[in-house]
C-alpha positions as CSV (number, residue, x, y, z in Angstrom):
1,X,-1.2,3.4,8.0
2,X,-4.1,2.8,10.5
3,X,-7.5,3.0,9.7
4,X,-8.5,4.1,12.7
5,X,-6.0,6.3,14.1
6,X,-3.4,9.0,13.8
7,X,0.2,7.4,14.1
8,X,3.9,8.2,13.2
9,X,5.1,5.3,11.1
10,X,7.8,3.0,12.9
11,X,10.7,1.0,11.4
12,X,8.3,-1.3,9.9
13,X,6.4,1.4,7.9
14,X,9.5,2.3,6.4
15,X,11.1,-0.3,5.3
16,X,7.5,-1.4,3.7
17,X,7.9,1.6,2.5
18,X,11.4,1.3,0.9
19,X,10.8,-2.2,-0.4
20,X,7.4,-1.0,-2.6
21,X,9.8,1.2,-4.2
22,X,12.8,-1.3,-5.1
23,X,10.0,-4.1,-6.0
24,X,9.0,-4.3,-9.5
25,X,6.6,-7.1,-9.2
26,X,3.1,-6.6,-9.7
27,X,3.6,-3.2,-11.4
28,X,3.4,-2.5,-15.3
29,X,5.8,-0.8,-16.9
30,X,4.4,2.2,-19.0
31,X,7.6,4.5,-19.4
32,X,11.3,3.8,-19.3
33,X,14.1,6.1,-21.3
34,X,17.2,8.5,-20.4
35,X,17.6,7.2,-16.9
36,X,13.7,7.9,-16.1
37,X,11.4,5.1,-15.2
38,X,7.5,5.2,-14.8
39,X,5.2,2.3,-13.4
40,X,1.9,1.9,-12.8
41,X,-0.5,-0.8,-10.6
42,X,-4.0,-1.2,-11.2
43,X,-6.2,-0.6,-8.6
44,X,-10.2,-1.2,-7.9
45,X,-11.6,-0.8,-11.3
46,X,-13.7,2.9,-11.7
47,X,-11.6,4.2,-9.3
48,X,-9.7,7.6,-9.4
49,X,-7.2,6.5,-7.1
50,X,-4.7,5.5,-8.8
51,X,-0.7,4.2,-7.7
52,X,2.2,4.9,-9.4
53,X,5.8,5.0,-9.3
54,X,8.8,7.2,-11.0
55,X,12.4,6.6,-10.8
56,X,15.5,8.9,-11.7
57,X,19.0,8.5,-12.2
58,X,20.0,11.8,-10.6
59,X,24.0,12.5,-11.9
60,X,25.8,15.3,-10.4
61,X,23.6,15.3,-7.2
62,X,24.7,13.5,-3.6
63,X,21.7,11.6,-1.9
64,X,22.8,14.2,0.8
65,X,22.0,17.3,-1.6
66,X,18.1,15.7,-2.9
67,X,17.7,14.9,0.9
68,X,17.9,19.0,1.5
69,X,16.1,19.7,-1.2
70,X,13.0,17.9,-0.7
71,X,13.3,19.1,3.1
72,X,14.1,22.9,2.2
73,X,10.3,24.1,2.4
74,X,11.6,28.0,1.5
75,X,13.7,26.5,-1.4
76,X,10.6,24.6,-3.2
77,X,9.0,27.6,-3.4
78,X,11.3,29.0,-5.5
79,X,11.4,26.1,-7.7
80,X,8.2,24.4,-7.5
81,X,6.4,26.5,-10.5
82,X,3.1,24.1,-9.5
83,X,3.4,25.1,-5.8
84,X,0.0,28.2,-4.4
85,X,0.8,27.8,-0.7
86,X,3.0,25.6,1.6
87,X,3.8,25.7,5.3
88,X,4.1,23.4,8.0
89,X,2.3,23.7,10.4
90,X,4.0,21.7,13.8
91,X,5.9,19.2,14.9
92,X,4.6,15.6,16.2
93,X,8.3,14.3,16.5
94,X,12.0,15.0,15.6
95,X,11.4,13.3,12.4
96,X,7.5,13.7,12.1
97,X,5.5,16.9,11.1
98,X,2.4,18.6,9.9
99,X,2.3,20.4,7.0
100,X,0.1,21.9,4.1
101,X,0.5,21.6,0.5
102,X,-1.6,23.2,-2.7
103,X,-0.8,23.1,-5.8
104,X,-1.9,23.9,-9.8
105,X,-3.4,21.2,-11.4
106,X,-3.5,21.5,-15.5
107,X,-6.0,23.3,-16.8
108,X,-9.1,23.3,-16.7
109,X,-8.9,20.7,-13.8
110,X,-9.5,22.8,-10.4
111,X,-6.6,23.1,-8.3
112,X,-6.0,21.0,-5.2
113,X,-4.3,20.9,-1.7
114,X,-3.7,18.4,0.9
115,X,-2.7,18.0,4.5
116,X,-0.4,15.8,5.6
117,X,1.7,14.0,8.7
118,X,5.1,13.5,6.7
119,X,7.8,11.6,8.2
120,X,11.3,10.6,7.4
121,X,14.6,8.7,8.0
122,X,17.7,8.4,7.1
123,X,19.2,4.5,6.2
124,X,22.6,4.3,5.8
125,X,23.5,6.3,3.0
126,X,20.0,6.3,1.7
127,X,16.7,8.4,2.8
128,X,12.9,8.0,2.9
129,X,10.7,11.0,3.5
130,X,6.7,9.7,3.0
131,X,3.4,11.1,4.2
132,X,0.0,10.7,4.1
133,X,-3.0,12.5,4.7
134,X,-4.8,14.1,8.3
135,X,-7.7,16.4,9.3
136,X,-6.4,19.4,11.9
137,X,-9.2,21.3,12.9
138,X,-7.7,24.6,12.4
139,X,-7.1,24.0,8.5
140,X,-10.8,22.7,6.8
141,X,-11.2,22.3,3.4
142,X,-11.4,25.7,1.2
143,X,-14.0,26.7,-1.0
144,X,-11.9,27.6,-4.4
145,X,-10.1,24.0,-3.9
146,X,-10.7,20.6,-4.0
147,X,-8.6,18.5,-0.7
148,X,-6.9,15.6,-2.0
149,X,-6.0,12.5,0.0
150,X,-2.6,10.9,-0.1
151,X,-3.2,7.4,0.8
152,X,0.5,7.0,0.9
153,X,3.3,9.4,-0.7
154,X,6.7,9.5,-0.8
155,X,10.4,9.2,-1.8
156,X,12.9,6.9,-1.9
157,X,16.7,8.2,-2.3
158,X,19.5,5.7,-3.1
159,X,23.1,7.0,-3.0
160,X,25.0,5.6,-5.8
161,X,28.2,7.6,-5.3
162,X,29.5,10.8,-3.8
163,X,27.7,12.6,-6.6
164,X,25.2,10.3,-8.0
165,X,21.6,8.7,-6.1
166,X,18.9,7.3,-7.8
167,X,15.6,9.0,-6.7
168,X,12.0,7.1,-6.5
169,X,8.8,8.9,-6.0
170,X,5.7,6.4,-4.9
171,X,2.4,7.9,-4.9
172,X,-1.1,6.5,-3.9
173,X,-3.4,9.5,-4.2
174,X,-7.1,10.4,-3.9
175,X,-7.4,13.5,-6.0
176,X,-11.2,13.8,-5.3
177,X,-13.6,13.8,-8.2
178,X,-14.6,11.9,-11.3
179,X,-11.2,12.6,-13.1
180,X,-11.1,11.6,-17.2
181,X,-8.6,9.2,-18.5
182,X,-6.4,11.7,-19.9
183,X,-5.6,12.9,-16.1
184,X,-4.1,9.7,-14.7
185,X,-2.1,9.0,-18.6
186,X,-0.9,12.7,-18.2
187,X,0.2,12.6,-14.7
188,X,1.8,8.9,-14.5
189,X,3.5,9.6,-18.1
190,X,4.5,13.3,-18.7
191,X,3.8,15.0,-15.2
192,X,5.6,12.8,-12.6
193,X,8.6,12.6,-14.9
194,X,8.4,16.3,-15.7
195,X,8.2,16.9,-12.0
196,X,11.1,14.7,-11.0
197,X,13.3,16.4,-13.6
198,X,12.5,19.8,-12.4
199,X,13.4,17.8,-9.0
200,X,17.2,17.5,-10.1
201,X,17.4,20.4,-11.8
202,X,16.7,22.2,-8.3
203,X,19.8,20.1,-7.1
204,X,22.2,21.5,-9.1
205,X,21.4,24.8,-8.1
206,X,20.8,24.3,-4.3
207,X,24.2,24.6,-2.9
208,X,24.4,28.2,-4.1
209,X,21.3,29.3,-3.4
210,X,21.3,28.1,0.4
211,X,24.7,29.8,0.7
212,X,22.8,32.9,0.6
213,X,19.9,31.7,2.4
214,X,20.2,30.5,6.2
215,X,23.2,27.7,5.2
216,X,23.1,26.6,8.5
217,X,19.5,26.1,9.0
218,X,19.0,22.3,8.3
219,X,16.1,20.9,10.8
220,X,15.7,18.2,9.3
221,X,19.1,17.0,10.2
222,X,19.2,19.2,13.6
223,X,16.1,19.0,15.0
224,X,17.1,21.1,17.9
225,X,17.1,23.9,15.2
226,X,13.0,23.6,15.3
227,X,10.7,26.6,15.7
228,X,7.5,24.7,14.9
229,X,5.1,24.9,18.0
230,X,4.5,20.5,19.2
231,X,1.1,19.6,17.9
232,X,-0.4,16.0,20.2
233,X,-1.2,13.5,17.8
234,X,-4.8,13.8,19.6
235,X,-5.8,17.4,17.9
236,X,-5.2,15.0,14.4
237,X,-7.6,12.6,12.9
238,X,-7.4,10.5,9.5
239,X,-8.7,12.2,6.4
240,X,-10.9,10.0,5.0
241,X,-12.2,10.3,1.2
242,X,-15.9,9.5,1.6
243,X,-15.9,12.7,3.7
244,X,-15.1,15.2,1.6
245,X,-16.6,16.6,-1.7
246,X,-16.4,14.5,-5.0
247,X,-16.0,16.8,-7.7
248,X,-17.1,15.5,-11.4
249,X,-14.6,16.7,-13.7
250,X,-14.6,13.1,-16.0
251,X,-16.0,15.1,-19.0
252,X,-13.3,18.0,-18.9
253,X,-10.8,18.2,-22.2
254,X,-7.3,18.9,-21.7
255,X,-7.2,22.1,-23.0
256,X,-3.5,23.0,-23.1
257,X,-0.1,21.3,-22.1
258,X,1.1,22.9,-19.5
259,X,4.4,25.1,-19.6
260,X,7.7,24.1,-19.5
261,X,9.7,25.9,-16.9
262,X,12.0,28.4,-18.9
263,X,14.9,28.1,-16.3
């Protein structure tokens, strides 16, 4: 993305995009078993920013069915245990928007949230969705949590069959604040996985939930079905780490795994 500027990702950006994911080079392997891979790349040394990268054989789902679900903003709220408060808030494009994100963090970490400019495309028979990080004047940081930065975030989904697609999540995050060791091990190695099985568990069950739940309201496939008000790429600026609060929180313990989802 730009340093400089606010822009909507072209066809290079997302095909940069798509060949992080399918490239193992340069990354170290840290977790691979049951059709779940983790990897990791080392970044500036004493950083918190940290990149990694999961991957999931998803059987019994369609690339078309993860697609909707990682669209389907009033379904991840009913699935996403981690989620506070999500919404987007306009439209820059027919595939671009604005949106806003918190979430839990595990205990007794403070919780985050992020704003982002998210944008997505369909490729063949596979998808990209990815986003990263902008100010919008209208949505500052809050006082009971900490603003992340997404440097660059996203997912690659690779249709392997009519009901099979393998799904990879990239992530290059700024979670603000001094974090301890156990954070980054946790979240590369037990939460990302974690995540992306609660991911394809949603799957399984989206079908019959949208049935009773606006079935024909897709936008992100008809974007003429759009109620978001058009937001010029001018009222948006890059969120930039230096600015915002750095939280210490490298001498918290983890107090407590967090729980699993009983569904």
């Amino acid at each position: 993305m730009s340093d400089h500027a606010v822009t909507i990702p072209d066809d290079r950006a997302f095909a940069s995009f798509k060949s992080e994911c399918i490239c193992e080079e340069g990354w170290t392997l840290k977790y691979n078993r049951d059709g779940m891979t983790v990897w990791t790349q080392r970044l500036e040394e004493g950083k918190s920013v940290h990149r990694f990268k999961c991957r999931m054989v998803c059987k019994e789902v369609s690339a078309e069915t993860m697609y909707d679900v990682l669209h389907d903003i009033e379904y991840r709220k009913k699935w996403d245990s981690n989620v506070i408060e999500t919404f987007d808030i306009g439209k820059l494009t027919v595939n671009a928007d604005v949106g806003y994100y918190s979430w839990k963090c595990p205990g007794p970490l403070r919780n985050r949230d992020v704003i982002t400019l998210r944008s997505w495309l369909p490729i063949g028979k596979d998808y990209i969705i990815m986003n990263y990080s902008v100010k919008h004047h209208k949505y500052p940081p809050k006082k009971d949590l900490v603003r992340a930065v997404s440097i660059q975030t996203g997912y690659l989904i690779q249709c392997q069959g009519p009901k099979s697609c393998a799904l990879t999540y990239l992530a290059q995050v700024d979670p603000r604040g001094s974090l301890p060791k156990w954070v980054v091990n946790k979240s590369t190695q037990l939460l990302a996985p974690h995540a992306l099985k609660k991911i394809n568990k949603a799957c399984l069950k989206y079908s019959t939930w949208k049935q009773g739940h606006n079935p024909g309201f897709k936008p992100w496939l008809y974007p003429e079905q759009t109620t978001l008000p058009s937001i010029p790429l001018t009222e948006l600026s890059i969120q930039r780490a230096e600015s915002l609060e750095n939280i210490d929180e490298s001498s918290l313990a983890d107090t407590a795994d967090r729980e699993e989802d009983s569904d």
